[in-house]
N, C-alpha and C positions, 0 to 999 in steps of 0.2 A: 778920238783916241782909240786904239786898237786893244786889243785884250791880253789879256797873261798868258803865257805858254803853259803854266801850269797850275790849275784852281783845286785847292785845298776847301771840304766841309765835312760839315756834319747834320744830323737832322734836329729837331728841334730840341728831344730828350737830352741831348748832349750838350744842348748849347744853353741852358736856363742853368739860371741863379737860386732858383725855385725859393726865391724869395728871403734865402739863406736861412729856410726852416730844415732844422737836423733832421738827416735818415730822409727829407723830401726828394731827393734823388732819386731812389728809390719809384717814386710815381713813376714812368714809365712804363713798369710793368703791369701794372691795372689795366682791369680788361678795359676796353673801348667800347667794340663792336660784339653783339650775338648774333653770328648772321643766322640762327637757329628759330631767333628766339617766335612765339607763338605769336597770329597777329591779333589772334582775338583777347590775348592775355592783356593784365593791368597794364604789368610795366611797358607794354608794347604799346598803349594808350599814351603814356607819359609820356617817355621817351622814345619811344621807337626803338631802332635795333642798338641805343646807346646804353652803356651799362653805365659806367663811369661819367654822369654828364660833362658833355664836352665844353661847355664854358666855366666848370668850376676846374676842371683838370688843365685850361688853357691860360686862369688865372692864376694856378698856384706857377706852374710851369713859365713863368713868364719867359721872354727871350732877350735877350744877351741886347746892350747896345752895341751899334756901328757907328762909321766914319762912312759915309758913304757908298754902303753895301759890305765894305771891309770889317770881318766881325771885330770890335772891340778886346773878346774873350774868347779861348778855345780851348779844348779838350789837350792837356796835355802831351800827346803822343804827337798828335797833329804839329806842336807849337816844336817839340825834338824835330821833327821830319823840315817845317819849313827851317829849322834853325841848320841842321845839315843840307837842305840845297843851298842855301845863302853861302853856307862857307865852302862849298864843292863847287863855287863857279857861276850858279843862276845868280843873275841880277836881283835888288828887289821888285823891279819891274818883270819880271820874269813869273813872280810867283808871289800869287794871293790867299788870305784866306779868308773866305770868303761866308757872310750872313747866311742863312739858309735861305732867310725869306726873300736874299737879293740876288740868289743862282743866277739868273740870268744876264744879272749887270754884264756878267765877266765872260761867256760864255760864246763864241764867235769864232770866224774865221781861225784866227791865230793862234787857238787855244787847241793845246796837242796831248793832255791830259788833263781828266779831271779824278781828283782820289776822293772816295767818300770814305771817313772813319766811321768803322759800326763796331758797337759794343752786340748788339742783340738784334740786328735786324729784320728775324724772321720769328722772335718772340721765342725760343727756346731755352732762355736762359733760364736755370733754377728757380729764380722768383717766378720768374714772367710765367713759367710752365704751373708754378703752381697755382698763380690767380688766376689762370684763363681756362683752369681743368686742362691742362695738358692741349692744348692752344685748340681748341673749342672754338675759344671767342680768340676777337683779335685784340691785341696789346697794342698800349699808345707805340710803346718800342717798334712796333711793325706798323702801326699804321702811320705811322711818322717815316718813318724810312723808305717806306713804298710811295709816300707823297713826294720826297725828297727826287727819288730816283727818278719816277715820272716829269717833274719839271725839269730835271738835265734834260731826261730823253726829247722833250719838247724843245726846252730851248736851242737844242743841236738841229732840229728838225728845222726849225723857226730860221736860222741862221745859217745851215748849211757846214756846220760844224762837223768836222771829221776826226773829234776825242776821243781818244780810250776813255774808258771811263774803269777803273782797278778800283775793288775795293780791298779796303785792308782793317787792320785791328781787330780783336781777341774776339769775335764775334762770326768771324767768316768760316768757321767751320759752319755752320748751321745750311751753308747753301749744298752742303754734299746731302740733307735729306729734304730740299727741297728746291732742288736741281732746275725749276718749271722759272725759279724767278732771276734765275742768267738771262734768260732770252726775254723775260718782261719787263727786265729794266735795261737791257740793251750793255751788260757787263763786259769790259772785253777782255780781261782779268783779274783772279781773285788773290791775293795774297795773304794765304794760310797763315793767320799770326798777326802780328802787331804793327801797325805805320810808326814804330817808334814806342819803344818803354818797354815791349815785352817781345820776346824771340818769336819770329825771328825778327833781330834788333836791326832794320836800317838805315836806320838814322845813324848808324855810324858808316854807314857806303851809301847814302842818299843819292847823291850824283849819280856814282856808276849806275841803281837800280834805274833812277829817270833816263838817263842816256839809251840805256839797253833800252826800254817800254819803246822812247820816242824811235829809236833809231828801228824797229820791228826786229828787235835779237828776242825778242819772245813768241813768234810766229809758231815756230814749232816747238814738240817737245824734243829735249836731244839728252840723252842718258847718258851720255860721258862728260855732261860738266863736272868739273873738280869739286871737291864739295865744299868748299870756301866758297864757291861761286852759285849764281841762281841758277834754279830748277825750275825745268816746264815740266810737269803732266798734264795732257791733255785727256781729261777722264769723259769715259762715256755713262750714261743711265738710261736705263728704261724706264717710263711711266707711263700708264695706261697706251701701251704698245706703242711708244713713237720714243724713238732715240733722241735724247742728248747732249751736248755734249759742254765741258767748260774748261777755260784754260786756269790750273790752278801754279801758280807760281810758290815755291818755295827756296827757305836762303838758311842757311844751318851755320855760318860763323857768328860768333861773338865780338864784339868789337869792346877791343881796350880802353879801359877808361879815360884813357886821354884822345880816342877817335868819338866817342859820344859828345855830341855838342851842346851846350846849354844854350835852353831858351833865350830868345831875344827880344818876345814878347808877352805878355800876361798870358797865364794860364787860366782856365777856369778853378773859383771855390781858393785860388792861392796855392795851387798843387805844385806841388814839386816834387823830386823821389831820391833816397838815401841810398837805395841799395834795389841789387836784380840778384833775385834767385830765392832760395828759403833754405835747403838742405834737409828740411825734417821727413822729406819719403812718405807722405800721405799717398797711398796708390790712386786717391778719385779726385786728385789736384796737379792740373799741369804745373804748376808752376815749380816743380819738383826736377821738372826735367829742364829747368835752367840753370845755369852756373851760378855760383856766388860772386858777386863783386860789391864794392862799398864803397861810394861817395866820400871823397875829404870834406871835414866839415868848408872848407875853402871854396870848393865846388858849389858845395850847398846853397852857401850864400850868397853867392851871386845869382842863384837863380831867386832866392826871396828877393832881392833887392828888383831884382825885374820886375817882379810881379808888387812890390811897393812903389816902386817909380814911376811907371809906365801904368799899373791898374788900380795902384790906391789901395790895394791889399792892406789888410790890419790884422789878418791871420796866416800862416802857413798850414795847409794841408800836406803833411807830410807822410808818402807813398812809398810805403815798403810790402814784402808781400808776411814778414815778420819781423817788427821793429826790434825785437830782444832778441834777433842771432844779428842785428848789424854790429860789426865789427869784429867777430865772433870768428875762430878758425878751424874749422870742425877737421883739421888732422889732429890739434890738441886737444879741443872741447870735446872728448866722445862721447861725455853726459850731456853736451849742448849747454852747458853753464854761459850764461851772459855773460858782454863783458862791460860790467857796469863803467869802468873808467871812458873804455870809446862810447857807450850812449851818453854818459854825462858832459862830455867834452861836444859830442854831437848837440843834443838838444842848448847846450850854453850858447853855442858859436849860431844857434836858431835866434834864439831869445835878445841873440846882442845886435841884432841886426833891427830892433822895434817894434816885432809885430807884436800883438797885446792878445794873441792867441794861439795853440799849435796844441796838433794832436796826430795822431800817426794812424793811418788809415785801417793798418791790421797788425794783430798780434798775438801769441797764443798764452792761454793761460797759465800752462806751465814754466814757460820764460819769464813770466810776469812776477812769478813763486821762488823760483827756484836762487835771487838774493835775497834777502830782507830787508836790503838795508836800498834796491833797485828802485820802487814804486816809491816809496819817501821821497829819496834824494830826488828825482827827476821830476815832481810833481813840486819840491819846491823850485828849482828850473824856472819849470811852465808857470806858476805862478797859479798852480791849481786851486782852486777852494770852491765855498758854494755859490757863487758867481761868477763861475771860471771851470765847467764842468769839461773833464776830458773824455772824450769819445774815442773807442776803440772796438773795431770790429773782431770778435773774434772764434773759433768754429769752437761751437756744443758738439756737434755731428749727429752724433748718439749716446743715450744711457744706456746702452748694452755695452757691458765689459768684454764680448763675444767678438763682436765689428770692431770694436775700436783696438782690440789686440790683431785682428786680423787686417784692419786697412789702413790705420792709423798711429801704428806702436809708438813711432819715431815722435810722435806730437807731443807725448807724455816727456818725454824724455829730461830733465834725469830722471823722471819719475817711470814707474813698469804698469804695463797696462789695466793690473788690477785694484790699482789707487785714482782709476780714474777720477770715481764719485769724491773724493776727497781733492784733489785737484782742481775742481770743478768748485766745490763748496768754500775751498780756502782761497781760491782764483777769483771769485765774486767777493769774499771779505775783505782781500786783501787793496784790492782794486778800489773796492766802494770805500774806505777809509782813509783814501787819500786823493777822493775825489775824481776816480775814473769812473765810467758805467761802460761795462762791453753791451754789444750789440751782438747776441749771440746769434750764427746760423747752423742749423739742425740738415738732415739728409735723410727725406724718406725714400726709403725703397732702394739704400746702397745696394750697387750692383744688383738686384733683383735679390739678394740673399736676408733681407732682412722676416724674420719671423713674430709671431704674433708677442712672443715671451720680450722681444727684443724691441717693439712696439712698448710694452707697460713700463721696463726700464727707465726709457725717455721720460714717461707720462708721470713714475714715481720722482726722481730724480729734478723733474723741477718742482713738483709738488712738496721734497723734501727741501728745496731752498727758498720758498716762500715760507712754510711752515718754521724751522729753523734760523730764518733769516728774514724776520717778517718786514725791515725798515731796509730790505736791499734794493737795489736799483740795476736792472738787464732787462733786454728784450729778448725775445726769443722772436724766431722766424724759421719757419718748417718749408725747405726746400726741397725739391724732385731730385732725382739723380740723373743727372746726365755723364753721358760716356764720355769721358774726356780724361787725361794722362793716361796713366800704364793701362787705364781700363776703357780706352775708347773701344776696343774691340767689341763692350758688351753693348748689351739695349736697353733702350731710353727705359726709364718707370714712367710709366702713363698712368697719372693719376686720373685722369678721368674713366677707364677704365680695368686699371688695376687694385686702387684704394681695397685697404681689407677694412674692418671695422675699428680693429687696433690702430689704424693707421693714423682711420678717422680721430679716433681719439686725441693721436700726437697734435693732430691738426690744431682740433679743439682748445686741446690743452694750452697750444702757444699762441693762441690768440685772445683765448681766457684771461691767460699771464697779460698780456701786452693792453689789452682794455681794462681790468682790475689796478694793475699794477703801474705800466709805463704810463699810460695815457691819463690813467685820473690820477697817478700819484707823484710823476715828477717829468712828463714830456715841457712843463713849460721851464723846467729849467736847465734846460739845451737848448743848443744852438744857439743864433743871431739875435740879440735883444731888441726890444720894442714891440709894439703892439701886436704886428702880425703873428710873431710868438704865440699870444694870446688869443688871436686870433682863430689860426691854424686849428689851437687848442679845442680851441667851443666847436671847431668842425668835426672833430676826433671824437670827442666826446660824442657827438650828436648822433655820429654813423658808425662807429665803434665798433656796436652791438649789433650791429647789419649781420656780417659773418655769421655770427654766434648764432643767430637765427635763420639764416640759411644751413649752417650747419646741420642745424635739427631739424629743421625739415628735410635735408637729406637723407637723415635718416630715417624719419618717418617714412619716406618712397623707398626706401630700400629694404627695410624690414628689419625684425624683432632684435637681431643680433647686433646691428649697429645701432638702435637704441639706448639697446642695453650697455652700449657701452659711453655715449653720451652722459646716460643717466650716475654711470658709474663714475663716472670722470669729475661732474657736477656733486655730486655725495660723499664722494670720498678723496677724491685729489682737486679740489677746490683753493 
């Protein structure tokens, strides 16, 4: 048999079930590798240059069944893009997607692209930056993707294959500050943006983009494409004095929602998406700079019903980038008021379809608030209780009233940026009372503007909702900043060499919260039930405290003033 014209993957992070333990997703970013680290030191006895052992990171992360090399399960955007060449003309014979650990099955003469989905593949993502100290060490997200890469390049080698190899999805900016790994995985284009779900959206012109790749209409750069239509820059960089160079493609139309294709085969985790865009004008979130559009619940369903048919799904993972403005028409809503009639009509037309679980990937606190009668009704919906916990991600950013009226006004909204703390306080009661838990993400070092006063904020601010609210349930997680929407122009926060002591502290603080609190006081009642639950749990527990003691040895090497504020942290916002 001969091979597919065009092979769809991804690398291993993306393709595990991770055993259907809540926030396990997540793993990917743990460091891996210290290629630093000392050889005469302990851990370099133990492990060697592994941080994260790689047989308990390769346990939890388990991998996806196949059919044959054909992956079983895939990353959402991937499952859009194959769903748009199937209706644009390619056969199913035309186009696979394919196992990671089976790359090669498909990989041959005949095979005239290959697209790798990457959410983080060079480890730059906010998490990933912050576990690895500002990529120090390397993350499974990168040492997985670099594995990935290398087996296409071989097996093209091996076969004689003559593949583009394009990578795409929300992760392909990171190659513009590390320009060295175009030519070591043999890239022949990058496409800035998303293979599908997020702008630029192709998966509604799938075809045309394969046609153009195969047919070489992206050879050159040409500056008078129409701007409906695709963009070449071919950008140059300098590194340690030897030029660069890489072909970046980009595509700036929106496609209507009746040109976006629904999946035709299982998605991973039961994912599906309600809506593209947000509207709330975060400046350190692209996804601001997408349009609004919103899924009929009609739509909806038919894509759970794939992902029940076809993958046995018993839950929907429902992908929005804020579930409380779907349906919402922000020329009317200028407070951004919910519109509780379309979420409840949305989540019904979820529910009536079987699944025995759903929850909405992200959300913000103040949409959550701002009905009262919102978080009730849709939680009996879901069918929420204490056996039936709902998970939602949603941004802390900052306890400074300073940044978050400067970067973030719109997120408060109807509320004004000096109710934040109150927002925040009644956003957690209200949630946890009807059986949600957010999963909150923090930003240290927004834009480079963040100040020491605007450090203890944070540090007070969850301190006062544990104290306060001592039977609540959030996690907290302290992210890096990276440059991306209106403020990609600025510079990365390097935490491994910009942390101040304050910062240290936030660190401290949200990891304190997340071992005291998530971990010993209610991680096992999320997620996937059965043992591994339980499992996972006793592993949490056991390493938990790991940080917390790296932490303070950190400071101990750095001196008096980050101590002190350790100490400060441990004594008084405990």
């Amino acid at each position: 048999m001969g091979t597919p014209k065009i092979v769809l993957t991804a690398d291993r992070t993306l393709m595990s079930p991770y055993r259907g333990l809540s926030l396990a997703t997540f793993f990917g970013c743990a460091p891996a590798i210290d290629p630093n680290r000392d050889p005469k030191s302990f851990w370099y006895k133990i492990l060697g240059k592994q941080v994260t052992p790689k047989l308990l990171f390769d346990f939890i992360c388990n991998y996806i069944p196949h059919t044959n090399g054909v992956a079983n399960y895939a990353p959402y955007g991937l499952r859009k893009l194959e769903a748009g060449l199937l209706r644009d003309g390619f056969s199913r014979q035309d186009v696979v997607v394919a196992h990671p650990d089976h790359i090669e099955k498909f990989i041959g003469p005949e095979t005239l692209v290959v697209g790798t989905y990457e959410m983080d593949p060079l480890g730059m993502g906010p998490v990933t930056m912050t576990f690895t100290y500002g990529r120090k060490q390397t993350s499974y997200d990168e040492y997985y993707n670099t594995e990935l890469h290398h087996r296409i390049k071989a097996a093209k080698a091996k076969t004689g294959s003559k593949a583009k190899v394009i990578s795409g999805a929300s992760g392909t900016w990171q190659y513009n500050y590390d320009p060295e790994k175009i030519e070591e995985f043999g890239i022949y284009a990058i496409l800035e943006g998303e293979l599908g779900g997020i702008a630029p959206e192709i998966d509604g012109h799938a075809g045309r983009f394969f046609n153009y790749l195969i047919n070489g209409d992206f050879e050159n750069m040409d500056p008078f494409r129409k701007r409906s239509d695709f963009k070449v820059n071919i950008k140059e960089f300098e590194r340690n004095g030897k030029k660069l160079h890489g072909r970046f493609v980009n595509f700036w139309d929106r496609p209507d929602l009746e040109e976006i294709p629904d999946i035709v085969e299982p998605s991973m985790h039961g994912m599906i998406e309600v809506m593209r865009g947000c509207g709330r004008g975060c400046k350190f979130c692209d996804v601001t700079l997408r349009s609004l559009r919103y899924y009929s619940p009609e739509k909806v369903k038919k894509e759970i019903e794939v992902n029940i048919k076809k993958g046995g799904s018993k839950s929907a993972w429902v992908h929005s980038d804020d579930i409380f403005v779907y349906g919402m028409d922000p020329r009317t809503a200028k407070g951004m008021e919910p519109n509780r009639e379309a979420l409840e009509e949305l989540f019904t037309a979820i529910m009536s379809t079987g699944v025995e679980h759903t929850n909405p990937t992200h959300g913000t606190l103040a949409g959550a608030i701002a009905d009262e009668k919102l978080i009730p009704n849709l939680s009996k919906i879901m069918k929420a209780g204490p056996d039936n916990m709902i998970g939602v991600q949603a941004g802390f950013e900052t306890g400074s009233l300073r940044l978050i009226g400067k970067y973030a006004d719109r997120k408060l909204a109807p509320y004004s940026p000096d109710e934040w703390h109150w927002v925040v306080k009644e956003g957690v009661k209200t949630l946890n009372q009807d059986y949600w838990i957010p999963a909150f993400t923090l930003i240290m070092g927004l834009d480079n503007d963040e100040q020491p006063e605007d450090s203890w904020e944070t540090i007070r601010l969850i301190s006062e909702l544990e104290r306060e609210q001592p039977e609540s349930m959030f996690t907290t997680t302290a992210l890096t900043f990276v440059p991306i929407g209106l403020l990609e122009k600025s510079d990365f926060f390097n935490i491994g060499n910009e942390m101040t002591p304050a910062q240290l502290g936030v660190l401290y603080k949200t990891w304190q919260h997340n071992f005291k609190y998530g971990i010993q006081k209610f991680m096992t009642r999320t997620g996937s039930k059965g043992p591994q639950r339980y499992f996972f749990n006793a592993i949490a527990r056991s390493l938990g405290g790991v940080p917390l003691g790296a932490m303070e040895r950190y400071a101990r090497k750095k001196g008096r003033e980050h101590e002190h504020v350790i100490e400060t942290v441990k004594a008084k916002y405990r």
